[in-house]
N, C-alpha and C positions, 0 to 999 in steps of 0.2 A: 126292782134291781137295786146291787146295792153296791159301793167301791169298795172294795179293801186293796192293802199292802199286800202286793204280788212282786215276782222276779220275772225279767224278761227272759223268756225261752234258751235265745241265742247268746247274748250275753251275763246275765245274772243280773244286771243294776237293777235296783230294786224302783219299783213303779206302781203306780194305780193301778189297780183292774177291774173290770166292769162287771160284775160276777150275776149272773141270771137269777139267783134267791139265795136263801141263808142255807139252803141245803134239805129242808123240812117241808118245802111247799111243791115240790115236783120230783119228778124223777130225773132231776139233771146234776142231783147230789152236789149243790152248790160249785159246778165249773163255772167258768168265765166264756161268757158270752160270745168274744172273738179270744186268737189267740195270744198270747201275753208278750209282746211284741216292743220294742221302746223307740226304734225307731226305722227309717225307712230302707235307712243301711243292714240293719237287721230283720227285715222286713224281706228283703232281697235276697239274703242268705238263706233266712228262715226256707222258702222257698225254690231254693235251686236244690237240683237233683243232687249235687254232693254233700248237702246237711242228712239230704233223708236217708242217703246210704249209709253216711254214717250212722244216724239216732239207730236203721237198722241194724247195722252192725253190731249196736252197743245192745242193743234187744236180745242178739241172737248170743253175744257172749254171758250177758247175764241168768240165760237160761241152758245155758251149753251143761251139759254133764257128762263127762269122760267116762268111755265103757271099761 
C-alpha cells in the first residue's frame, strides 16, 4: 500500500490517501483503499441518501443525449 495526494470526495481539500498499489500489481488499477473522505462531517454527507441522488443525477446528465 502506498499514500499519495488525493481530494476529498465531498469536499475537494486536498488529503492523503491510502491507495491499494501503484496500479501495476493487481487489478484494482491503483484506487484507494477506502473512500477519499476528510472528515467525519463529510463522511456523513458522503453517505446520506441526498449526495447519492445527486452524484446520480450528475451521472445521468453527463451521459443524457438529446433525440
Amino acid at each position: 500500500m502506498s499514500k499519495e495526494k488525493g481530494y476529498c470526495d465531498v469536499c475537494s481539500t486536498e488529503i492523503e490517501v491510502t491507495m491499494c498499489c501503484s496500479g501495476h500489481e493487481c487489478g484494482c488499477m491503483g484506487l484507494p483503499t477506502e473512500p477519499p473522505i476528510c472528515s467525519e462531517k463529510c463522511y456523513d454527507i458522503f453517505m446520506s441518501e441526498e449526495y447519492r441522488k445527486e452524484k446520480e443525477a450528475e451521472k445521468s446528465i453527463a451521459f443524457f443525449i438529446p433525440k
